[in-house]
MARDOFI-106390 format. One line per field, with one value per residue (C-alpha): residue number from 0; residue in three letters; x, y, z. Coordinates in steps of 0.25 Angstrom, whole numbers, plus 5000, padded with zeros to 4 digits. Layout:
# residues N
resi = NUM; ...
resn = ALA; ...
xx = X; ...
yy = Y; ...
zz = Z; ...
***
This chain:
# residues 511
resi = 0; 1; 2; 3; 4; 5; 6; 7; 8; 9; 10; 11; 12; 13; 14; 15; 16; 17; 18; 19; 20; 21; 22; 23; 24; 25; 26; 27; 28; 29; 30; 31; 32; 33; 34; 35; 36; 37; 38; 39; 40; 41; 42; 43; 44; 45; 46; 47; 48; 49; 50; 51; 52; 53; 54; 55; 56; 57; 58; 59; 60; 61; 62; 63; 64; 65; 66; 67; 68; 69; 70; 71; 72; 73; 74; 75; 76; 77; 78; 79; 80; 81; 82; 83; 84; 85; 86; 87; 88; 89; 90; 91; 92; 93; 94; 95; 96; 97; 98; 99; 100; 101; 102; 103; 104; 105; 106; 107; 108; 109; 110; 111; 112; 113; 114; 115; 116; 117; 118; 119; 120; 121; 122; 123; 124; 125; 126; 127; 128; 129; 130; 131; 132; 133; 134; 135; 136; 137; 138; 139; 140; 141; 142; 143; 144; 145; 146; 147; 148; 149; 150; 151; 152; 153; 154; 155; 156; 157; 158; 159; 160; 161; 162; 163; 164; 165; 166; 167; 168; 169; 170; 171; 172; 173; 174; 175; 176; 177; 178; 179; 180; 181; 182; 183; 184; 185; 186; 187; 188; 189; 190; 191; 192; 193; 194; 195; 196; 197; 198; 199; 200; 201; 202; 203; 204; 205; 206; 207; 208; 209; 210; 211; 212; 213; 214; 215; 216; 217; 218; 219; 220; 221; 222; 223; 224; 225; 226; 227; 228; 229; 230; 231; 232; 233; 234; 235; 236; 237; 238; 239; 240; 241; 242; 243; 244; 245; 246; 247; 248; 249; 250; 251; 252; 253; 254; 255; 256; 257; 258; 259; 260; 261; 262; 263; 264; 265; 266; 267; 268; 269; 270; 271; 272; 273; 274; 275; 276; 277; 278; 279; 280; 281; 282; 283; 284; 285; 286; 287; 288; 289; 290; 291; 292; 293; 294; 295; 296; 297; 298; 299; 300; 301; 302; 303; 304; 305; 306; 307; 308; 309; 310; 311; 312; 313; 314; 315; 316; 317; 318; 319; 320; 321; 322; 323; 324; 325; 326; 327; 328; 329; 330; 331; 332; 333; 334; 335; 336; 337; 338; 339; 340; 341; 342; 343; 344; 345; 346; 347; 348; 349; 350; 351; 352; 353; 354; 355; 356; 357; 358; 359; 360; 361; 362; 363; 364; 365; 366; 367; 368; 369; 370; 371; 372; 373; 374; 375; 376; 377; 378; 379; 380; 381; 382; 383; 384; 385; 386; 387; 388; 389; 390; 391; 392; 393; 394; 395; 396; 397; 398; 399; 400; 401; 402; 403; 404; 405; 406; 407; 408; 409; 410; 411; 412; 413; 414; 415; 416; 417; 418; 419; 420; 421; 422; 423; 424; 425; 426; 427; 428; 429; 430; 431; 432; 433; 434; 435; 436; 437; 438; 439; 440; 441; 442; 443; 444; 445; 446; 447; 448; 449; 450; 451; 452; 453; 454; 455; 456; 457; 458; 459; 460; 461; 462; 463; 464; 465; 466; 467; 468; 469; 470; 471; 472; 473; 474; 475; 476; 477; 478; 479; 480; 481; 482; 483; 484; 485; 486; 487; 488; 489; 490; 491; 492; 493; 494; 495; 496; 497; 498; 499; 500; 501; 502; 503; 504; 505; 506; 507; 508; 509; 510
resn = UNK; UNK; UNK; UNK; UNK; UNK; UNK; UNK; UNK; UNK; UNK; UNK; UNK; UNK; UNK; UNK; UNK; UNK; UNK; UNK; UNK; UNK; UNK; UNK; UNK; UNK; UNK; UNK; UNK; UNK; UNK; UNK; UNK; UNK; UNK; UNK; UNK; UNK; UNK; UNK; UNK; UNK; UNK; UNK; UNK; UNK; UNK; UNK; UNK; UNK; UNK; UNK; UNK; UNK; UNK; UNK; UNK; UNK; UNK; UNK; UNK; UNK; UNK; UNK; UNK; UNK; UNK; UNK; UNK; UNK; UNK; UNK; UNK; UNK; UNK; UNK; UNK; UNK; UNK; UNK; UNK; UNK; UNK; UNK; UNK; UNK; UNK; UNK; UNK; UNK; UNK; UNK; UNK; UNK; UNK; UNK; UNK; UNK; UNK; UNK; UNK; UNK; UNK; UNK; UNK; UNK; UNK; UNK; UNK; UNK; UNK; UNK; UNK; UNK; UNK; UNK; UNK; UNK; UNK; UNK; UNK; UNK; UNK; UNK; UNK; UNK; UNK; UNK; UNK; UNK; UNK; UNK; UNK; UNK; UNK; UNK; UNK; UNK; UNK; UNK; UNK; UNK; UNK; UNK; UNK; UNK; UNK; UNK; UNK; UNK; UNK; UNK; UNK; UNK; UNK; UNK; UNK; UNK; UNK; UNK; UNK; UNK; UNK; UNK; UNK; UNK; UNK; UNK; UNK; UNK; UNK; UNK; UNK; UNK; UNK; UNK; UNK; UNK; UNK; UNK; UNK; UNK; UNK; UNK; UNK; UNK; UNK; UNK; UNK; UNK; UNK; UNK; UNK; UNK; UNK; UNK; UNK; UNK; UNK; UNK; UNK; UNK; UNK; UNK; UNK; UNK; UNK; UNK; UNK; UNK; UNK; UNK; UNK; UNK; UNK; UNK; UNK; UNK; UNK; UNK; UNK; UNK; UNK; UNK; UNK; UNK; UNK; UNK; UNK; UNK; UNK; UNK; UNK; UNK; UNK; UNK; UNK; UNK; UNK; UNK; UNK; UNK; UNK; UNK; UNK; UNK; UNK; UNK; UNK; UNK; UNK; UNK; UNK; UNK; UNK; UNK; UNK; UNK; UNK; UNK; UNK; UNK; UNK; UNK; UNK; UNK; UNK; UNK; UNK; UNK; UNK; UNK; UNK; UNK; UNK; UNK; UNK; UNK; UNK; UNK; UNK; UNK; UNK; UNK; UNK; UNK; UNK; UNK; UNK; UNK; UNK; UNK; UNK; UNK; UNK; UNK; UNK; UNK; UNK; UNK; UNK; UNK; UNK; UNK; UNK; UNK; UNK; UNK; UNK; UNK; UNK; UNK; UNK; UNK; UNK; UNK; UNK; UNK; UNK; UNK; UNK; UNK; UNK; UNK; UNK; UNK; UNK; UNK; UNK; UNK; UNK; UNK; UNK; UNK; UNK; UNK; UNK; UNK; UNK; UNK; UNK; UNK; UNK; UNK; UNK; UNK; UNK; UNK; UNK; UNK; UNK; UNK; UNK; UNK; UNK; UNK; UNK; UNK; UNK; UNK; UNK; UNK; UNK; UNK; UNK; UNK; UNK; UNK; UNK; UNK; UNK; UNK; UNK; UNK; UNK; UNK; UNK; UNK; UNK; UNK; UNK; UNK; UNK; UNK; UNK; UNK; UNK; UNK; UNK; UNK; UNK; UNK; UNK; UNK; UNK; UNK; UNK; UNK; UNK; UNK; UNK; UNK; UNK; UNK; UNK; UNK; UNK; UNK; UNK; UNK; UNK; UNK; UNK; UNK; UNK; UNK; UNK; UNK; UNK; UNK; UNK; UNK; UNK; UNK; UNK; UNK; UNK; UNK; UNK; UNK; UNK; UNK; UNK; UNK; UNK; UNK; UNK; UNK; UNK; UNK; UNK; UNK; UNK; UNK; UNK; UNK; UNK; UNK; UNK; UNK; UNK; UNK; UNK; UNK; UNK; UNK; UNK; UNK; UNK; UNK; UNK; UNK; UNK; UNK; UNK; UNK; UNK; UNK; UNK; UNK; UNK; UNK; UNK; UNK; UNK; UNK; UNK; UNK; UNK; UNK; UNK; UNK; UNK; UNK; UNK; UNK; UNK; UNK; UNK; UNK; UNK; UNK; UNK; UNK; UNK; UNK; UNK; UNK; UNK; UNK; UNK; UNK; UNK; UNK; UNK; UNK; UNK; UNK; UNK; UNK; UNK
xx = 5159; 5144; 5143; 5149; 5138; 5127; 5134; 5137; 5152; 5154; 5167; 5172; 5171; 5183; 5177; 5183; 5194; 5207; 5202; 5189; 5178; 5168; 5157; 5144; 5136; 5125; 5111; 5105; 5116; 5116; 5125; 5120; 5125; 5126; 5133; 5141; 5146; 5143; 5137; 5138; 5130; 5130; 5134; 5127; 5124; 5137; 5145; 5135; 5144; 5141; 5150; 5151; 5161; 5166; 5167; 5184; 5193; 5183; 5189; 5177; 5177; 5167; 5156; 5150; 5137; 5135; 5120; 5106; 5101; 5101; 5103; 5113; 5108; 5108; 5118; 5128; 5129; 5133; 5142; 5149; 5150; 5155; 5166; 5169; 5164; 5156; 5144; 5143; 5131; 5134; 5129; 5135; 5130; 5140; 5131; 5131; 5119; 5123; 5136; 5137; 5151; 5156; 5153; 5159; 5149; 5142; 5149; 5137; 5147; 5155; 5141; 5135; 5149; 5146; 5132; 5139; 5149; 5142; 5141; 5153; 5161; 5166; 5159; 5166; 5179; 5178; 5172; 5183; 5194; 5186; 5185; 5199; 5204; 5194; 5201; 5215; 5213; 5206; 5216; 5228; 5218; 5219; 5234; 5237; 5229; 5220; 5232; 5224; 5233; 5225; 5211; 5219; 5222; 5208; 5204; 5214; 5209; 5197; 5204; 5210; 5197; 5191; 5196; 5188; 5175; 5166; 5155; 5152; 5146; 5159; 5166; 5156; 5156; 5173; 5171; 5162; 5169; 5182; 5174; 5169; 5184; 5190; 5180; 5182; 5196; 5189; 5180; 5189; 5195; 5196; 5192; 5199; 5191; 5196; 5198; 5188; 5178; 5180; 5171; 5159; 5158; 5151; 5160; 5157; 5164; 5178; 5178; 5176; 5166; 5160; 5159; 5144; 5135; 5125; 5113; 5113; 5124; 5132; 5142; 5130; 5127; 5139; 5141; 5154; 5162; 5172; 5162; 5155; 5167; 5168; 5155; 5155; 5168; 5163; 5152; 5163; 5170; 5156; 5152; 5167; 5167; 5152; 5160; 5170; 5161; 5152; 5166; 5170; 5156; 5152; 5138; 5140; 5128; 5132; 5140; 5146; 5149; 5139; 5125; 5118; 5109; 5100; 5106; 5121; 5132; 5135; 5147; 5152; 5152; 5159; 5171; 5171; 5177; 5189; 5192; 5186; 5198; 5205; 5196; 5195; 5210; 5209; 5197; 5205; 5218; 5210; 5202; 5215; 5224; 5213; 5202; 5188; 5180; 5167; 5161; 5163; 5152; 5138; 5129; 5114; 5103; 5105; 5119; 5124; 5136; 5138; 5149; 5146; 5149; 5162; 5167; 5161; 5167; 5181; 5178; 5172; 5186; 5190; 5182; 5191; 5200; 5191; 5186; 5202; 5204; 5191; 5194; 5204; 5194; 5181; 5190; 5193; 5179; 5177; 5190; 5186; 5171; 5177; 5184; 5170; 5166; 5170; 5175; 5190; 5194; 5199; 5191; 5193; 5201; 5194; 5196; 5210; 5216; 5222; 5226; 5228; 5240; 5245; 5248; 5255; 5263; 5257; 5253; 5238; 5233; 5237; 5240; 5229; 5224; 5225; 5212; 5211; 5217; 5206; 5211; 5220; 5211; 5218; 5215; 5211; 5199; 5198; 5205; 5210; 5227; 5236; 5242; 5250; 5248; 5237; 5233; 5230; 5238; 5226; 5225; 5239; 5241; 5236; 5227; 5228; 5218; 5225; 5237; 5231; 5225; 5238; 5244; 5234; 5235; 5250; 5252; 5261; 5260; 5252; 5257; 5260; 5265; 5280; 5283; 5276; 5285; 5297; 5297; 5291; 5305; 5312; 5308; 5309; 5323; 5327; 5321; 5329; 5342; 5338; 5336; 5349; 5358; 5352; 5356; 5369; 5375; 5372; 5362; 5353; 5340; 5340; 5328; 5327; 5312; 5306; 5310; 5304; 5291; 5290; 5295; 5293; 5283; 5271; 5276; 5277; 5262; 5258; 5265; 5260; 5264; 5272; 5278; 5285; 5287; 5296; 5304; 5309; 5307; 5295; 5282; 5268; 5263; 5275; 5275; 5261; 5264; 5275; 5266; 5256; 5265; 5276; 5288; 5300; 5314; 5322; 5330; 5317; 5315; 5326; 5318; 5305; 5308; 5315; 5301; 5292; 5302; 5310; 5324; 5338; 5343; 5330; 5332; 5346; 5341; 5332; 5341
yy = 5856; 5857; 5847; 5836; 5839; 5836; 5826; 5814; 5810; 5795; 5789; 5788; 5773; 5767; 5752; 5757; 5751; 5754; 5750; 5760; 5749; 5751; 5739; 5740; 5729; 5726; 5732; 5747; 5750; 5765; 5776; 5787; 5804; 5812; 5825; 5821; 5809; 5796; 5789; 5774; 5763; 5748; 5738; 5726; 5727; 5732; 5734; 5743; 5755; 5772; 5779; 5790; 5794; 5807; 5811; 5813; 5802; 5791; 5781; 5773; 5767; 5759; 5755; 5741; 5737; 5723; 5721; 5726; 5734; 5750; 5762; 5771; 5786; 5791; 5802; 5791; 5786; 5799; 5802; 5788; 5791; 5806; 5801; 5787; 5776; 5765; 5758; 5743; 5735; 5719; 5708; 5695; 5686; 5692; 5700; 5716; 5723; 5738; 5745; 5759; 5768; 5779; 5777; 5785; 5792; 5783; 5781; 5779; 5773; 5763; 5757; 5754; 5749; 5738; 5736; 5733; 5723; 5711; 5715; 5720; 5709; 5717; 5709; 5695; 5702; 5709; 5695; 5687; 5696; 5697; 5681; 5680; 5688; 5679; 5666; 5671; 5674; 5660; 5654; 5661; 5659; 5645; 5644; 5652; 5651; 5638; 5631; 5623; 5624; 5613; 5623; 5634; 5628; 5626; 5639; 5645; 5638; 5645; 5658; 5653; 5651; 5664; 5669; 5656; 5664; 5668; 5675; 5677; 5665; 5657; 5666; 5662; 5649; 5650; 5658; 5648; 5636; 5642; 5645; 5633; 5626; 5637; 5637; 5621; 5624; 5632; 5621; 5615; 5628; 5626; 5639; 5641; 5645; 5648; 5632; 5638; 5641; 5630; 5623; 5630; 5633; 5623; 5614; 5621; 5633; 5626; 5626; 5634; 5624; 5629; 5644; 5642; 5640; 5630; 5642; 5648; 5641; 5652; 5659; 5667; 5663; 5657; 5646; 5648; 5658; 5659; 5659; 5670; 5678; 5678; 5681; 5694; 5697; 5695; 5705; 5715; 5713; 5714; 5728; 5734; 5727; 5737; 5747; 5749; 5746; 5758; 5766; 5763; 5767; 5754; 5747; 5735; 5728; 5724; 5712; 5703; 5691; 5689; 5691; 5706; 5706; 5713; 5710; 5712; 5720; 5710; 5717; 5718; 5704; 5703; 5712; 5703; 5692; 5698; 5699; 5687; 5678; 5690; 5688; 5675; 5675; 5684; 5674; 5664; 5669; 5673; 5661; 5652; 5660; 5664; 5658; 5664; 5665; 5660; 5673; 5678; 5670; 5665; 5656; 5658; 5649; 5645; 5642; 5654; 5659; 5675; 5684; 5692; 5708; 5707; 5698; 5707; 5721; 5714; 5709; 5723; 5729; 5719; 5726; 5739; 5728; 5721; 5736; 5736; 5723; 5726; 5740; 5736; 5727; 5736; 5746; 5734; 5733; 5747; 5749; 5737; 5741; 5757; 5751; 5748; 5763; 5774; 5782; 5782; 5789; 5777; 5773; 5778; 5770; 5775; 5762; 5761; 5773; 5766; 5778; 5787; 5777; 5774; 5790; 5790; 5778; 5771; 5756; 5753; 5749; 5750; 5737; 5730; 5731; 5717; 5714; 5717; 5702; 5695; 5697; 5684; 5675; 5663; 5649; 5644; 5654; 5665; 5676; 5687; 5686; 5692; 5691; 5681; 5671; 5659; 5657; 5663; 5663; 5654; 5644; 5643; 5633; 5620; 5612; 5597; 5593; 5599; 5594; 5579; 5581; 5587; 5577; 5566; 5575; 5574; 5561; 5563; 5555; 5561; 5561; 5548; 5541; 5535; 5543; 5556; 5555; 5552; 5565; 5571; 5568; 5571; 5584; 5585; 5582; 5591; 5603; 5598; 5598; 5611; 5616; 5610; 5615; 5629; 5629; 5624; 5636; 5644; 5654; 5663; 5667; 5674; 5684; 5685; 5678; 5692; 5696; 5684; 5685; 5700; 5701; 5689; 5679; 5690; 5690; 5674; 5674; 5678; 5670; 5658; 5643; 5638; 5649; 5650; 5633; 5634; 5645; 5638; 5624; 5618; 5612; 5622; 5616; 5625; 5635; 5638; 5636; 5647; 5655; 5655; 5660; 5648; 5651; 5643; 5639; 5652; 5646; 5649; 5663; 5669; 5663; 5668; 5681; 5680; 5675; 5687; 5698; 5701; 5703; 5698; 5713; 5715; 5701; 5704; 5718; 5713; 5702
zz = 5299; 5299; 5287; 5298; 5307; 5296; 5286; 5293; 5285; 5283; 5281; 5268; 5264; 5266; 5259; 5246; 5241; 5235; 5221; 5223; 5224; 5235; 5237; 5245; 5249; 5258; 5260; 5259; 5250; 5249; 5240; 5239; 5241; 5251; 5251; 5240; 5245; 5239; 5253; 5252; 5264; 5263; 5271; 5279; 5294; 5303; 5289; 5284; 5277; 5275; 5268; 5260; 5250; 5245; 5229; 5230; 5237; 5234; 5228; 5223; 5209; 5211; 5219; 5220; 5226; 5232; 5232; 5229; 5240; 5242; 5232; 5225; 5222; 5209; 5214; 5220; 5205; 5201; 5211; 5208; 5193; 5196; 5205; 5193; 5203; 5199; 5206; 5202; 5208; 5210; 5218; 5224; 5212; 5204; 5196; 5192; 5195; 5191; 5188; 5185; 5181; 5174; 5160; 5147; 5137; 5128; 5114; 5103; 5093; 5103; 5108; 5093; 5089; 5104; 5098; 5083; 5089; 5087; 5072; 5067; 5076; 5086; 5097; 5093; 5095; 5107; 5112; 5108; 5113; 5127; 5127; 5123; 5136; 5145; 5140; 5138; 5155; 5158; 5150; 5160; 5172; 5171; 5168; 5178; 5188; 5188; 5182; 5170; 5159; 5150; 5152; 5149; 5135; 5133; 5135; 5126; 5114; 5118; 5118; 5104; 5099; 5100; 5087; 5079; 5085; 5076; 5083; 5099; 5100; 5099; 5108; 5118; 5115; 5118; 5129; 5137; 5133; 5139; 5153; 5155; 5152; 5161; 5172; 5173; 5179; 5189; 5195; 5204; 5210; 5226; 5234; 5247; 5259; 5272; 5280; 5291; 5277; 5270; 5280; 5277; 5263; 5253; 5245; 5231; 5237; 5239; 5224; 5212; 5204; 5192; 5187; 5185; 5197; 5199; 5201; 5189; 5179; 5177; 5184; 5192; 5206; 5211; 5222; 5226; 5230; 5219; 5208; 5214; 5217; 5203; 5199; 5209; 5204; 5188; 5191; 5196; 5183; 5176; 5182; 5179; 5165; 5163; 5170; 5158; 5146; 5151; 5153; 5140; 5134; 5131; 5133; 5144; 5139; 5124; 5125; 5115; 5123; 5132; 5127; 5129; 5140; 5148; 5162; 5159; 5154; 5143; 5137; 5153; 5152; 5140; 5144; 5158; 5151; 5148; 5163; 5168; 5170; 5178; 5188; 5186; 5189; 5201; 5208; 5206; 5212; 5226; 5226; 5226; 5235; 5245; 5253; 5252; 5263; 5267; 5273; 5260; 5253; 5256; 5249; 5246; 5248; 5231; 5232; 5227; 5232; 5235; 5240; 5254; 5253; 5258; 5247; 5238; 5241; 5240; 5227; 5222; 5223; 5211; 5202; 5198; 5193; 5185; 5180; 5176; 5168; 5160; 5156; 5145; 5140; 5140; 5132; 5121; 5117; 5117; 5105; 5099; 5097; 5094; 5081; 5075; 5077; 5066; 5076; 5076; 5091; 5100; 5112; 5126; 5136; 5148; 5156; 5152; 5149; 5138; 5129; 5140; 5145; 5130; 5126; 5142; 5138; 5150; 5150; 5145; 5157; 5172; 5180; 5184; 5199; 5206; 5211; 5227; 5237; 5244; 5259; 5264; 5270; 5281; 5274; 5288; 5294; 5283; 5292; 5284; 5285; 5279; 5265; 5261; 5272; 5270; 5286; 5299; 5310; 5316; 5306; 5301; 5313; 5309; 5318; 5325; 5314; 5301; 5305; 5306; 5294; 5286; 5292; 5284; 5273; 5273; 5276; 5289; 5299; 5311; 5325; 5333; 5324; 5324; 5309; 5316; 5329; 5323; 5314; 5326; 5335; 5324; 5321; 5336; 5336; 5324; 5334; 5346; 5338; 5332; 5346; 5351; 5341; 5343; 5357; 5355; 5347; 5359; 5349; 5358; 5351; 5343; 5349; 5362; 5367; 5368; 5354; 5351; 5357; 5354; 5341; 5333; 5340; 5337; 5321; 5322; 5326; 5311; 5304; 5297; 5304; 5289; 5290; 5303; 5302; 5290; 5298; 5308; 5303; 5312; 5311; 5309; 5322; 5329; 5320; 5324; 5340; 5336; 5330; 5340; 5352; 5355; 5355; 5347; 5350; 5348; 5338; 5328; 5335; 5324; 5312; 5317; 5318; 5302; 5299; 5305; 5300; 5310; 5305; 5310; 5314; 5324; 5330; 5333; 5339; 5349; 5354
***
């Protein structure tokens, strides 16, 4: 009790998601310890966050840190370490600044046998089996998905060619001639935004253009939202990619595909390709199902196009699945560089579990963990709706104007016209008739106005207009007057109560 008087107790954060990924952003970021407790502040402005976490019921796998201002104490490393947490360090440019995990003990004889590979030929092969992989999945990504068959042909004699590759020069020669024929099928890519959205974003947003930006002529420094989506995602990859070559005792800066460097974890890189189409694959499938919004996105003086800390922390909870799809691979380099050293014990399969789940006669590997939905955005205004549906209530009703200009579209006739009336009576005169032979065989409605109006006219007012015209056979114009309140003939009052759930049994109670 007296602690509760001097130690003030912050809530336990509750920003961490089920897949264990917490992101901070902002300014003055601060993790440091107090009391034991890991305590965590960022945020901007109203949004600004304190939290404090305990070492048992946790949760954290990884921590990600969106920008370059504040601290993290020696002794918050170290308690993220102890409890297997990771911290990454990113920024929106799709570039990672520091990564740090749990790492194995350093094996002298697997680190001189990485150095060696380059001699004894090992770095051609791991090169062309990661290559391989990359192509194999641009070469489903495009017959699947982008529905380019012919390009996919092309990069499969790419894929064929790999085994003709005498050095890592050729590999890389392969390698960036099937980019730039797979990327082409890109190009004309339309984005969707939000009708309301789509007024106010550049043009060059509303398509996916080419992978390298104008800036820099490379993938860095994108100018459109989907390439620096993929840029910000990539460096998520990358970081988990470093992640399980430290894991698996490797040294992430000796590559064989891309060349070593001072600035990057070249070997990273290299294991990266491997699982670039996958979230290729997964951008792909969101961009074309689901609009992006323009609060999620600005644009610098330059051009450049960056992602706002929002968008960032949804795409941060991606990363345990990337971490997933890299492990088996970080594991192959590690067996095939261990077959070139005289000792004869097997490697470990700490990412895996690989042995552990062959002697329990379980599967290699665990399914894969979808990466976490986008929310459902409306088409119309960018609301947040449910899933499933592709509008609001609001904007699922089409206005004067959009039915003029569907009607153009279309080629219908518009209204006034002698074509337009006589469809017009005639529709008319179905209904009337309709209505008629209704009363004629004597029915009483089937619910009784109150029901009606209690019961089902609440339920109506969230369905979407198509969907309550092709119920009871009218036009969206009344199917929308409906939904907003009127009342129909009670000869459709039976269909729309099918149509919100409510079954024949209850509709025969409340009578």
């Amino acid at each position: 009790m007296t602690a509760s008087h001097t130690l003030s107790h912050l809530p336990a954060i509750p920003q961490i998601s089920k897949l264990g990924v917490l992101t901070l952003y902002g300014y003055g970021i601060g993790v440091t310890m107090q009391a034991g407790h890991l305590q965590i502040e960022d945020g901007i402005g109203p949004e600004r966050r304190k939290s404090r976490l305990p070492r048992v019921n946790h949760r954290l796998q990884r921590l990600i840190c969106v920008g370059d201002d504040g601290f993290i104490t020696l002794s918050a490393l170290r308690w993220l370490s102890e409890v297997g947490a990771s911290f990454v360090m990113l920024d929106r440019l799709g570039k990672v600044r520091v990564v740090a995990g749990p790492t194995s003990p350093s094996e002298s004889r697997l680190r001189r046998a990485q150095s060696c590979a380059h001699q004894n030929g090992k770095a051609l092969e791991i090169s062309r089996e990661l290559i391989r992989a990359k192509l194999q999945g641009q070469e489903q990504v495009l017959r699947e998905q982008l529905k380019h068959p012919s390009i996919a042909d092309i990069i499969a004699r790419f894929r064929e060619r790999l085994d003709d590759a005498e050095d890592l020069s050729a590999v890389r020669h392969l390698e960036a001639r099937a980019a730039q024929t797979y990327w082409s099928a890109w190009r004309d890519l339309p984005i969707l935004f939000p009708r309301q959205d789509a007024k106010h974003v550049p043009n060059h947003w509303m398509r996916f253009g080419a992978r390298h930006s104008p800036l820099t002529g490379g993938p860095r420094l994108a100018v459109n939202p989907p390439n620096a989506l993929l840029n910000y995602t990539f460096a998520l990859a990358e970081s988990e990619c470093r992640l399980a070559l430290c894991a698996c005792g490797l040294d992430a800066g000796i590559g064989f595909i891309h060349a070593d460097t001072r600035c990057r974890d070249s070997l990273a890189l290299d294991v990266l390709e491997a699982i670039r189409p996958s979230i290729e694959a997964w951008l792909l499938n969101w961009i074309t199902r689901e609009p992006l919004r323009r609060s999620d996105f600005f644009e610098t003086g330059s051009g450049n196009c960056r992602l706002m800390s929002r968008l960032c922390s949804e795409l941060s909870e991606t990363a345990p699945t990337w971490g997933r799809l890299v492990a088996p691979w970080a594991e192959y380099v590690v067996r095939v560089l261990w077959s070139t050293t005289s000792k004869s014990k097997i490697p470990a399969t700490r990412l895996t579990q690989q042995h552990k789940r062959e002697a329990k006669g379980k599967s290699p590997m665990p399914p894969d963990a979808p990466p976490p939905r986008r929310e459902n955005l409306c088409r119309g205004c960018g609301k947040v709706i449910r899933s499933g549906r592709t509008q609001c209530a609001a904007c699922g009703v089409p206005s004067a104007t959009e039915r003029l200009i569907d009607a153009a579209r279309t080629g219908r006739a518009l209204a006034h016209t002698p074509e337009a009336r006589a469809r017009e009576a005639g529709k008319q005169r179905r209904h009337a008739n309709a209505r008629s032979a209704w009363r004629l065989t004597g029915q009483s409605p089937p619910l009784t106005p109150e029901m009606y109006s209690d019961k089902v006219q609440p339920l109506v007012a969230s369905l979407s207009t198509s969907a309550i015209a092709r119920a009871i056979g009218v036009s969206r114009w009344y199917a929308g007057r409906i939904r907003n309140g009127y009342r129909p003939h009670p000869r459709h009052w039976q269909a729309l109560a099918r149509l919100v759930g409510i079954p024949p049994d209850l509709q025969v109670r409340a009578i």
